[in-house]
C-alpha positions in Angstrom: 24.6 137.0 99.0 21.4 135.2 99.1 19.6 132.3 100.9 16.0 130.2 100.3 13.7 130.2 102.9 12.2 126.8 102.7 9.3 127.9 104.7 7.6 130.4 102.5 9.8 129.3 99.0 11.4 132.9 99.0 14.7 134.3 98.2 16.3 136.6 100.8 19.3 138.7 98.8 20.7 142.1 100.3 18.2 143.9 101.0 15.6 141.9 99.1 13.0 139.8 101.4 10.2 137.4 100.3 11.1 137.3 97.0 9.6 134.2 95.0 12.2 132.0 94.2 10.8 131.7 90.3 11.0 135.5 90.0 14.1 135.5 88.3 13.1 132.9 86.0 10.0 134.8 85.2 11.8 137.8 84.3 13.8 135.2 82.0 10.9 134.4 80.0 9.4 138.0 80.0 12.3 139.4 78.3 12.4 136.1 75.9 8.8 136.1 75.0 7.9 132.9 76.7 6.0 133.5 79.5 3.0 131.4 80.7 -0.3 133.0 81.1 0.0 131.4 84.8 4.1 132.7 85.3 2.7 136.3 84.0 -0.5 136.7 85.9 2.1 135.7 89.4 4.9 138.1 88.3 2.3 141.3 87.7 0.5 140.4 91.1 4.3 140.5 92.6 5.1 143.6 90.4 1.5 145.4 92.0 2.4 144.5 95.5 5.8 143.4 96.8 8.2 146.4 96.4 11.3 144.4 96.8 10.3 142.7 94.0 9.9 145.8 92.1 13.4 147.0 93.1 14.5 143.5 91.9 13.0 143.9 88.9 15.0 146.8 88.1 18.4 145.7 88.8 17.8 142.5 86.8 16.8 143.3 83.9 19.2 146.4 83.6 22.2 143.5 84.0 20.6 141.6 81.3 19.8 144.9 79.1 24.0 144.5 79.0 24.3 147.9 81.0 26.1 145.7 83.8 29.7 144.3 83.7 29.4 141.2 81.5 32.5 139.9 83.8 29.9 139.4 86.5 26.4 138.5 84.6 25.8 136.1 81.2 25.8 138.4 77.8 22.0 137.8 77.5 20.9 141.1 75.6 17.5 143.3 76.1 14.3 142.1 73.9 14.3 142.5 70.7 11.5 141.8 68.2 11.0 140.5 64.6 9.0 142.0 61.7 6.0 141.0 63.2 7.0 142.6 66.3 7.1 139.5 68.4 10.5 138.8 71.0 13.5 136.8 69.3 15.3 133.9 70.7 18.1 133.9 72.7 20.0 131.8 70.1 19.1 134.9 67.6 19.6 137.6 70.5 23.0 136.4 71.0 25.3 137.8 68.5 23.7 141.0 68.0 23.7 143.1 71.4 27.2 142.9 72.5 28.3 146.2 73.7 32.4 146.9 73.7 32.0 148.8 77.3 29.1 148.2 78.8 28.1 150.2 81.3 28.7 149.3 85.1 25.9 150.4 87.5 26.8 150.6 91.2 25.5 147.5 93.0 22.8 148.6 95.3 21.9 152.1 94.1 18.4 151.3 92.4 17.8 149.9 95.4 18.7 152.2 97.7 16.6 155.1 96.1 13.6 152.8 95.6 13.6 151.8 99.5 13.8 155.5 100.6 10.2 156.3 102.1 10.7 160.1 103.0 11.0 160.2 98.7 8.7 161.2 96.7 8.2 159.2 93.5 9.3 162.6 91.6 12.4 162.4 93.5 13.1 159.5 93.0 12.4 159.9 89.2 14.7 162.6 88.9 17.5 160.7 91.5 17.5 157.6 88.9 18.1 160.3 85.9 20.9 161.9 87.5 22.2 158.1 88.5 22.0 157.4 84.9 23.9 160.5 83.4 26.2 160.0 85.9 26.7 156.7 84.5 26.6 158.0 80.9 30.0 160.3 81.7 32.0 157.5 83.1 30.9 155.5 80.0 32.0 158.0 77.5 35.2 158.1 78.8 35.9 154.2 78.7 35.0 154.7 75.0 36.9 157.7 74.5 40.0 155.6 75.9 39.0 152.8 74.0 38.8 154.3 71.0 42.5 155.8 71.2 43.7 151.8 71.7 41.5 149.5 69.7 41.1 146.1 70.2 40.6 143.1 67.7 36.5 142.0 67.3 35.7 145.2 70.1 32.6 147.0 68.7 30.0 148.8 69.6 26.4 148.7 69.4 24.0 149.3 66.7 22.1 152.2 69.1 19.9 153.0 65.8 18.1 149.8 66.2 18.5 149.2 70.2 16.5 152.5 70.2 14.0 150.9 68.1 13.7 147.7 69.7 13.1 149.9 73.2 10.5 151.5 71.7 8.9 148.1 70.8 9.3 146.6 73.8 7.7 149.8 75.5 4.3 148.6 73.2 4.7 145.1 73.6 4.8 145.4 77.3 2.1 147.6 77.1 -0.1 144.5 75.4 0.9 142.7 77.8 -0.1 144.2 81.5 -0.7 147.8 82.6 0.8 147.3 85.9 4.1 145.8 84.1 4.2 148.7 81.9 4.2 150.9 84.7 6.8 149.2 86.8 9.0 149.0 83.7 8.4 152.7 82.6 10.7 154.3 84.7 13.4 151.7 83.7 12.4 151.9 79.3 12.6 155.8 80.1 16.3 155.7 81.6 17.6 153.5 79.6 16.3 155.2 76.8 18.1 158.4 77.7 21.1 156.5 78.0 20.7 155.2 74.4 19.5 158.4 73.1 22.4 160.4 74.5 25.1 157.2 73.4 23.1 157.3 70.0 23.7 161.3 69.1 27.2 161.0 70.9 28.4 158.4 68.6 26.7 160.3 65.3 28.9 163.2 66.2 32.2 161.1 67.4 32.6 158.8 64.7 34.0 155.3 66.1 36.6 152.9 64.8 34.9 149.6 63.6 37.2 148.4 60.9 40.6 148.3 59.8 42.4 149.3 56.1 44.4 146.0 56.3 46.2 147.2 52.6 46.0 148.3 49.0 46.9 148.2 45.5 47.1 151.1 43.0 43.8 152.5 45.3 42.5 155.5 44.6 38.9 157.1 46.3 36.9 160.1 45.0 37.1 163.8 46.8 40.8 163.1 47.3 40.3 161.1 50.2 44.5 159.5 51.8 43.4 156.0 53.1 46.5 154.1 54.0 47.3 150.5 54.7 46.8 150.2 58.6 44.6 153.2 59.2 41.4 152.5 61.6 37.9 153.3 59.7 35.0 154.6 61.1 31.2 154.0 60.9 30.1 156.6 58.2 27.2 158.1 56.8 28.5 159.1 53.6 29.9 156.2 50.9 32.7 155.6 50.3 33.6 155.9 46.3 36.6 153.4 45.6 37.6 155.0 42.1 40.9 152.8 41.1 42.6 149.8 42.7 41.7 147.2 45.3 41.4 147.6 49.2 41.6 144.8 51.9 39.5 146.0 55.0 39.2 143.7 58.5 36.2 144.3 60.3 36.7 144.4 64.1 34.5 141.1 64.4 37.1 139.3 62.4 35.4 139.6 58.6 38.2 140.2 56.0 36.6 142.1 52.7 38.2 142.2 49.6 36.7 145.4 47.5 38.0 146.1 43.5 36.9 149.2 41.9 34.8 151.2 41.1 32.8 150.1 43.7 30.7 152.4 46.5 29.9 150.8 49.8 29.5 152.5 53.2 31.0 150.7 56.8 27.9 150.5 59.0 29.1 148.4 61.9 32.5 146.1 63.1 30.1 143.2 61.0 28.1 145.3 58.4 29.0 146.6 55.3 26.4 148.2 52.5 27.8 147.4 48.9 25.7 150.1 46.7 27.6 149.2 43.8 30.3 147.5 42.9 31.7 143.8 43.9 33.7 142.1 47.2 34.9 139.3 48.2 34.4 138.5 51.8 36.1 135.4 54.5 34.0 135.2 57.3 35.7 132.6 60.1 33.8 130.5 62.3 33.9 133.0 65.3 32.3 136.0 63.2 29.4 134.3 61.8 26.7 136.8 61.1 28.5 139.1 59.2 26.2 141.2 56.9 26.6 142.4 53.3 23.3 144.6 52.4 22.5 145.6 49.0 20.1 147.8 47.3 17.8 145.3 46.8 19.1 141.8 48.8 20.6 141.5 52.4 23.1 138.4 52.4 24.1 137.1 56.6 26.7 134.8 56.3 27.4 131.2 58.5 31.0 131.2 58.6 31.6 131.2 54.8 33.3 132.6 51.5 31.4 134.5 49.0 31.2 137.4 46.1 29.0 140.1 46.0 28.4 142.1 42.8 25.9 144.9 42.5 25.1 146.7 39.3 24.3 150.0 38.3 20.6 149.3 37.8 20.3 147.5 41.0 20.8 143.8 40.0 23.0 141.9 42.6 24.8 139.0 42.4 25.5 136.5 45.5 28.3 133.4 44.7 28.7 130.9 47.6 32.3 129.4 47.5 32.2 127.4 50.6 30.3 127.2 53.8 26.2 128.7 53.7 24.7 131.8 54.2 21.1 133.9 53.7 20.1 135.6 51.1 17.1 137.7 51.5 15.8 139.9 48.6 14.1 142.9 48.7 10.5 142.6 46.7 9.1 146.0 47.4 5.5 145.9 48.3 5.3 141.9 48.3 6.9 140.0 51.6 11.0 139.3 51.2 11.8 135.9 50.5 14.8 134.0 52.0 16.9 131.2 50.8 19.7 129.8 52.2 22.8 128.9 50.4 25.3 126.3 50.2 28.6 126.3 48.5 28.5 126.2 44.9 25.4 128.0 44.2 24.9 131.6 42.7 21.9 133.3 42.7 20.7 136.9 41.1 18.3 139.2 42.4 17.0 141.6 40.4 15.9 145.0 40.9 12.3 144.3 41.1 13.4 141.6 43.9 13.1 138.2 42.1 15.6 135.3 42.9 17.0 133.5 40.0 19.7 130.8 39.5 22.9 132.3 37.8 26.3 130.0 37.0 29.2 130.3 39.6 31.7 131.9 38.6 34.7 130.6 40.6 37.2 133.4 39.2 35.3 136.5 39.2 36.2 138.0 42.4 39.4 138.9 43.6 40.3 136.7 46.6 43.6 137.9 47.8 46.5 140.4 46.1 49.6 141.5 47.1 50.5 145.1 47.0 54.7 144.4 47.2 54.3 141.9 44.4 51.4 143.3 42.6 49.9 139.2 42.7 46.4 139.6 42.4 44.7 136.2 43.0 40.7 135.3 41.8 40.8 132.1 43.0 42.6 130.5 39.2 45.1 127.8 38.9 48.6 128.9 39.2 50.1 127.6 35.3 53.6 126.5 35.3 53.6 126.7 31.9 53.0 130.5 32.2 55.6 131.0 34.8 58.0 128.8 32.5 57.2 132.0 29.9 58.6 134.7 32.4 55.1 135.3 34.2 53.6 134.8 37.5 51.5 132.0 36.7 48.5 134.3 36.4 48.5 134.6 32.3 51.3 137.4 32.8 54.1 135.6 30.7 54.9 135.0 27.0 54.0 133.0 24.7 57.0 131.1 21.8 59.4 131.0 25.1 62.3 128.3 24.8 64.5 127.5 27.7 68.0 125.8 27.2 69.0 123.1 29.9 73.1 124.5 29.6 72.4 128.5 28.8 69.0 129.0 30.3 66.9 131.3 28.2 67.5 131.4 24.2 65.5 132.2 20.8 66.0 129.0 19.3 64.3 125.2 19.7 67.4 123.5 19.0 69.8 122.5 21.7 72.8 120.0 21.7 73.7 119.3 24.9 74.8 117.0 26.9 75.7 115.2 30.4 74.0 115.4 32.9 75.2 118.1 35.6 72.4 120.3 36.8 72.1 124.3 35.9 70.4 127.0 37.8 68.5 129.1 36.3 69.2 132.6 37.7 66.9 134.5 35.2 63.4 133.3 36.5 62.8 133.3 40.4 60.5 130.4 40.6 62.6 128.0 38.6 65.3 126.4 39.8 67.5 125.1 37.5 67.4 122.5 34.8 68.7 119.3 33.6 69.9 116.5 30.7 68.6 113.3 32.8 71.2 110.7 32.2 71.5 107.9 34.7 74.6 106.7 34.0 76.1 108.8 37.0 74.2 110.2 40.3 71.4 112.8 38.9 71.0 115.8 41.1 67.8 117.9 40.3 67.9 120.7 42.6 70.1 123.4 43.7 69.8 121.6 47.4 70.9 118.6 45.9 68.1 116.4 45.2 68.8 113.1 44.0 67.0 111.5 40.9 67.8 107.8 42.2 65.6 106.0 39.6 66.7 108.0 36.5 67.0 105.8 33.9 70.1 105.5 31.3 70.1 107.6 28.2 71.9 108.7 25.3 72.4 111.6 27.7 71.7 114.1 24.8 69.1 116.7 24.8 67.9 117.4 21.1 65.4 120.5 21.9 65.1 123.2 24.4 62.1 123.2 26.9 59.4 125.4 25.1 56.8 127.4 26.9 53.6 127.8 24.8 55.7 127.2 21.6 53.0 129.7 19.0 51.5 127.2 16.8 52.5 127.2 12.8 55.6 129.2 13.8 57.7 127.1 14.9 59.2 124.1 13.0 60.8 121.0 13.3 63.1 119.8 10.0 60.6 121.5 8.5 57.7 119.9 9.8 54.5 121.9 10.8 54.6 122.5 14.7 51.0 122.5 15.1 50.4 120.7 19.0 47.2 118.9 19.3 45.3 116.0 21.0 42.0 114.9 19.9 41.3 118.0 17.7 42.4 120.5 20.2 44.9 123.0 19.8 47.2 123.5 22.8 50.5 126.0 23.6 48.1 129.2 23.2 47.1 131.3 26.5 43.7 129.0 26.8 45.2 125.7 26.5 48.9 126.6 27.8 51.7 123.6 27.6 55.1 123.0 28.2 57.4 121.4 25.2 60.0 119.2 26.6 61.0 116.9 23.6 63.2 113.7 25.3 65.3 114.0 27.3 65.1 117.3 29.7 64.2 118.2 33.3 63.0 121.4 34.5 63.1 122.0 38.5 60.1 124.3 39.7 61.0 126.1 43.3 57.5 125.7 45.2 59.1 128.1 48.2 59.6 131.0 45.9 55.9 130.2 44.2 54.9 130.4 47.9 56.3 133.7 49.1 54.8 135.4 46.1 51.5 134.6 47.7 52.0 133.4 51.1 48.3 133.3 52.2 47.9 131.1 49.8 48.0 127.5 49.9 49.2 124.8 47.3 47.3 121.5 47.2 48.5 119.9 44.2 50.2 119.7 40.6 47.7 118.5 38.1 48.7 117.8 34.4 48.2 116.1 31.8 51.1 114.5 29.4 51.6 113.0 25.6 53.5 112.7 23.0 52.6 114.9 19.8 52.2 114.0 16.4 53.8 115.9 14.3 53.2 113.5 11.1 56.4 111.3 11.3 57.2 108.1 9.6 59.5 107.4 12.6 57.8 105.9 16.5 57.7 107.2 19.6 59.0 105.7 22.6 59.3 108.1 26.0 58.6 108.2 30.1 57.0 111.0 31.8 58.4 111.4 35.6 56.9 114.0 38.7 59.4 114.4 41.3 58.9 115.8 44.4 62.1 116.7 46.1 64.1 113.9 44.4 61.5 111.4 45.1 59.1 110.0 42.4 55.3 110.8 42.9 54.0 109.8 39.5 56.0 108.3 36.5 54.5 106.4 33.2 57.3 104.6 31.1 57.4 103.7 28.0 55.0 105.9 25.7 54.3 104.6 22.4 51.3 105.8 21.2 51.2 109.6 19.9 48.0 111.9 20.2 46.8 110.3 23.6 46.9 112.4 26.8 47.4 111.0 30.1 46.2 112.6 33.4 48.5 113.3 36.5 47.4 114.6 39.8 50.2 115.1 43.0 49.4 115.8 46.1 51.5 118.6 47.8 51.7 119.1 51.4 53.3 122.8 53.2 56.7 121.4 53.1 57.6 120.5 49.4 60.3 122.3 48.1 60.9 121.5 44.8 59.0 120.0 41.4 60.2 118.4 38.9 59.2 117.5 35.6 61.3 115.2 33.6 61.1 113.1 30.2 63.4 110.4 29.2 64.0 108.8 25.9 61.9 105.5 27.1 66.1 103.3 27.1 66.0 102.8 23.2 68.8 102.0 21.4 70.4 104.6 19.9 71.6 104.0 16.3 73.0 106.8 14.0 70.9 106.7 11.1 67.8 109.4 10.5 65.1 108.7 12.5 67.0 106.1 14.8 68.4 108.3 17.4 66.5 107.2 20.8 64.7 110.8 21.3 64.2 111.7 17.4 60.4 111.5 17.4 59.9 111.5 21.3 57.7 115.3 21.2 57.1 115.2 24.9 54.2 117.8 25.9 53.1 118.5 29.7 49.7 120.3 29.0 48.2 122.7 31.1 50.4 121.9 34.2 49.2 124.3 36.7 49.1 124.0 40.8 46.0 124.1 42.4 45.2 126.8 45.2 43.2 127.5 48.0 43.2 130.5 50.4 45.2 129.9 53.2 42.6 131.5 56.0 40.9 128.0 56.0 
C-alpha cells in the first residue's frame, strides 16, 4: 500500500506522492496538542503547497475523528479541549469518543474528488456534502438495526458535546495557522453536518443505553409500566421513582442501585444525573469512568463502589466503599475544586459548593435486593441470632424465640431431652436441624451426615431449649432474674442480639440455603463472641464452646469457668461450606444428683451477636 523513497524521505501511498514521511506523525501531535513550533511551521508549508498532502490530510484525520471502521484504524478520538480550551491527552481522550457504529467512508473517495482538476472548488464542496449524507443514510440504518438487537457496553456518542468540542477545535485551529484553518474548513464543516444531523436524529429517536435489570415494589410517577428486562433510553425528562427500588445496568457495564423517592435522568450508557434522591453504584474495572452528576457535585469513578445521596435543598452526599473516584463540586462563581477519594471516606458538598468531611455510613445504601425473596441487603451483617428468631438475618425475626432440640419450635425454656440422635428442623429454611451432643456414640450434626468426631462425653441431657434473643426480665430461671449481661451491657435485644444455648445443645445453620436467599452475595466468615452468664448463682460454671464447619472443628475453647467474660471467635468460610454448627458441652463434670451438682446446672452458655459477614459477590 505504501513505500519510502529513501532518496527524497517521502512516502508514496495510492495515489499519494512526495509525502513527508513525518506527516502522519504531525497530524498525531496536531490533533493531540503537542506540536513543535518547528513540526507546525513544516506541516502548514506542506498544507499551502503539496496537494497530496492536503488530500492526505483529509482522510487521516477523518479515520482518527472515529468516522472510519475502528476494525481497520486505532480508536484514537477527534480533539477535544479542557475548560481552558486547550487539547486533552490521549490517555483522557480515550474512554470518551467511542462511537457504537462508526461510520465507514469509502477508501479513496476524498481523494478522488480532491485530484479532479476540471472541478471547481464549489463542486467539489458540494460533491464532499453529498459523499457525507450519503454516508449519514447508511449510518442511520446500522443504528436503526442496532438498536432493534442491543449489545452489552454498545453506546453511542455524546453528539451534544462532540458538537462542542468541533466548534472548539474550529477556534483553536484558527489560533493556530490561517492556512490550516483553511485546509481543515471543509473537513470541520462536513463533519459538522454529519454530527448535526446524528445530533437532532438521536433527540428525536430516543436510543437504548441502559437496561432495567429488576425491581421491588417499584412504582414511578405519571403512571409510567417499567418492567424488569426492558431497554431504557437517553431522556430529557426525569424520571420520578415514587415507591420501591430499581436495579439498572448501563450498557458500559455500571450496575445502579436506586431506592425511592428518588429523581434522576439516564444521560448516556455511563452517565446518570441523580437530582434527588440516593444510589448505590458497582463500577468494574472495564467501565471505569462512569459518571454520577449532581446538582451541585460531579462524582467519575476508577473502578469502585459508592453511595450517592442528594437532598432536597441541594446538599449531596458521596460514600467511597472500595476502590477511588473524583469528586468535583460545584462552587458557583468561584473555580470547582476536585478531590479524589479513596475507600472509606465520605465527603458532603453543600449547596453553596463547599467540601466537608462527613462519617461513612457503611449501611445506608442499599447494595443488592431481591425481588422473589423480598432480601434487601445495605451492606449489614447477616445475624444468626435473628434468623434463629424466624427472620432473614436482616432484624426481620422475633425476639423471646426458644427452639427445642426434639420438637423444634416451642413457648417454653425448659426441655428434658435426651440422646443424642440429630433432628431437622423443618420449620425454619436456613436451619438445619439440631442436637443433644453426647459422645458416648457417633454424633451426626447434619442432615448429610456430618460427623462430630471430637464430641466429648456428657450426661447426654439437655436442661434448656436454645433461645433466640430471650426478652430480658421476662424470662426466668428457678426463679432467678434472666437479665443477660457482660461488662454492664445488656444483650438478647434487637441491638445486641444473642443466642441462649445453656449446656449441652447444638444447633446446625445450612449456609447453602443462607446463600440462595442472596446469591450475589458472598460469605466470608462467622464472627461471634461467647460466655457464660451470670445469673447470680451460688453454684460454678464449667462449659466448652465448639464451631464446626461441616463436622470438622474450626474453633473450640474448653473448659469455661469464669462467668461474665466474653470470648471472641472469628471463622473463615470459603464458597463451599455447607453447614455451621454451634455447640456447647457441659465442660465432662461429674454429674451428681444433688441441686446444683448436675454437670450443666449453672453452665448459661450465650453466643452473642453471631452474625456472618458479607460482601457483594460482583468483586
Amino acid at each position: 500500500m505504501c513505500s519510502k523513497d529513501n532518496e527524497n524521505g517521502r512516502i508514496n501511498m495510492s495515489g499519494y506522492d512526495h509525502i513527508p514521511v513525518e506527516f502522519s506523525e504531525w497530524v498525531i501531535r496536531l490533533l493531540e496538542g503537542s506540536i513543535t513550533d518547528e513540526q507546525f511551521a513544516q506541516l502548514d508549508y506542506e498544507m499551502e503547497h503539496n496537494e497530496a498532502a492536503l488530500i492526505h490530510y483529509f482522510e487521516f484525520i477523518s479515520t482518527y475523528a472515529g468516522l472510519t471502521d475502528l476494525g481497520q484504524a486505532s480508536p484514537v478520538p477527534t480533539v477535544l479541549f479542557d475548560e481552558k480550551d486547550e487539547p486533552l491527552s490521549p490517555e483522557e481522550l480515550f474512554d470518551f469518543f467511542k462511537p457504537a457504529h462508526p461510520i465507514k467512508l469509502e477508501a479513496g473517495k476524498a481523494s478522488s474528488i480532491y485530484s479532479d482538476s476540471n472541478k471547481s472548488e464549489e463542486e467539489k464542496k458540494r460533491q464532499i456534502e453529498d459523499y457525507a449524507r450519503q454516508q449519514l443514510e447508511a449510518f442511520l440504518a446500522r443504528e436503526h438495526r442496532a438498536n432493534q438487537e442491543p449489545q452489552f457496553q454498545n453506546a453511542g456518542w455524546d453528539f451534544s458535546l462532540i458538537i462542542d468540542n468541533v466548534t472548539k477545535a474550529s477556534k483553536w485551529l484558527g489560533r493556530k495557522s490561517v492556512r490550516v484553518t483553511k485546509a481543515a474548513a471543509v473537513y470541520l464543516a462536513v463533519l459538522l453536518f454529519i454530527l448535526l444531523s446524528l445530533h437532532f436524529y438521536k433527540t428525536f429517536t430516543p436510543y437504548e443505553i441502559a437496561t432495567l435489570n429488576t425491581s421491588l415494589n417499584a412504582r414511578f410517577a405519571g403512571n409510567q409500566n417499567l418492567v424488569s428486562g426492558e431497554r431504557l433510553t437517553k431522556r430529557k425528562a426525569p424520571l420520578l421513582l415514587q415507591t420501591g427500588l430499581i436495579e439498572i445496568i448501563f450498557d458500559r457495564g455500571a450496575k445502579v442501585l436506586l431506592e425511592a423517592p428518588a429523581m434522576f435522568q439516564l444521560k448516556s450508557a455511563d452517565r446518570i444525573i441523580l437530582h434527588t434522591g440516593q444510589l448505590f453504584a458497582f463500577v468494574p474495572n472495564y467501565a471505569q469512568g462512569f459518571t454520577v452528576e449532581t446538582p451541585n457535585s460531579r462524582i467519575v469513578d476508577r473502578g469502585t463502589e459508592f453511595g450517592v445521596r442528594v437532598e432536597q435543598n441541594g446538599t449531596s452526599d458521596l460514600h467511597l466503599f472500595t476502590g477511588k473516584a473524583t469528586l468535583t463540586s460545584d462552587s458557583g462563581s468561584r473555580a470547582g475544586r476536585t478531590l479524589t477519594l479513596t475507600a472509606g471516606q465520605a465527603k458532603r458538598v453543600d449547596a453553596s459548593g463547599y467540601v466537608k468531611d462527613i462519617p461513612i455510613k457503611k449501611q445506608e445504601f442499599v447494595r443488592h435486593f431481591y425481588s422473589e425473596t423480598g432480601f434487601i441487603w445495605r451492606g449489614q451483617r447477616l445475624c444468626l441470632a435473628d434468623i434463629a428468631g424466624k427472620g432473614n438475618g436482616l432484624g426481620t425475626g422475633q425476639t423471646n424465640v426458644y427452639v427445642d432440640p426434639i420438637e423444634g419450635y416451642k413457648d417454653s425454656l425448659y426441655c428434658s431431652g435426651k440422646g443424642n440422635e440429630y433432628h431437622p428442623l423443618a420449620a425454619n429454611p436456613f436451619i438445619d436441624g439440631l442436637f443433644i451432643p453426647d459422645g458416648s456414640k457417633k454424633q451426626i450434626v447434619s442432615s448429610h451426615a456430618h460427623e462430630f468426631a471430637n464430641c466429648p462425653k456428657t450426661n447426654g441431657e439437655c436442661y434448656a431449649t436454645a433461645g433466640a434473643n430471650p426478652i430480658q426480665g421476662v424470662w426466668a430461671t428457678n426463679m432467678r432474674n434472666g437479665i443477660i449481661q457482660f461488662a454492664g451491657q445488656d444483650y438478647g435485644n434487637r441491638e445486641h442480639p444473642c443466642i441462649v444455648m445453656h449446656a449441652n445443645l447444638g444447633i446446625t445453620f445450612d449456609l447453602s440455603a443462607i446463600r440462595a436467599m442472596c446469591p450475589d452475595i458472598k460469605m466470608t466468615r462467622f464472627v461471634s463472641q461467647f460466655g457464660i452468664a451470670d445469673f447470680e448463682e451460688t453454684a460454678g460454671c464449667n462449659a466448652d464452646f465448639w464451631v464446626l464447619i461441616d463436622g470438622q472443628v474450626r474453633e473450640s475453647r474448653r473448659h469455661i469457668t469464669q462467668k461474665n467474660v466474653l470470648i471472641g471467635v472469628s471463622v473463615e468460610l470459603s464458597p463451599f461450606d455447607r453447614f455451621l454448627t454451634l455447640v456447647t458441652t457441659d465442660g465432662e463434670d461429674i454429674d451428681r444428683m444433688g441441686a446444683y451438682q448436675r454437670s450443666y446446672t449453672c453452665d448459661w452458655c450465650v453466643f452473642v451477636e453471631p452474625a456472618l459477614l458479607l460482601e457483594t459477590g460482583d468483586k
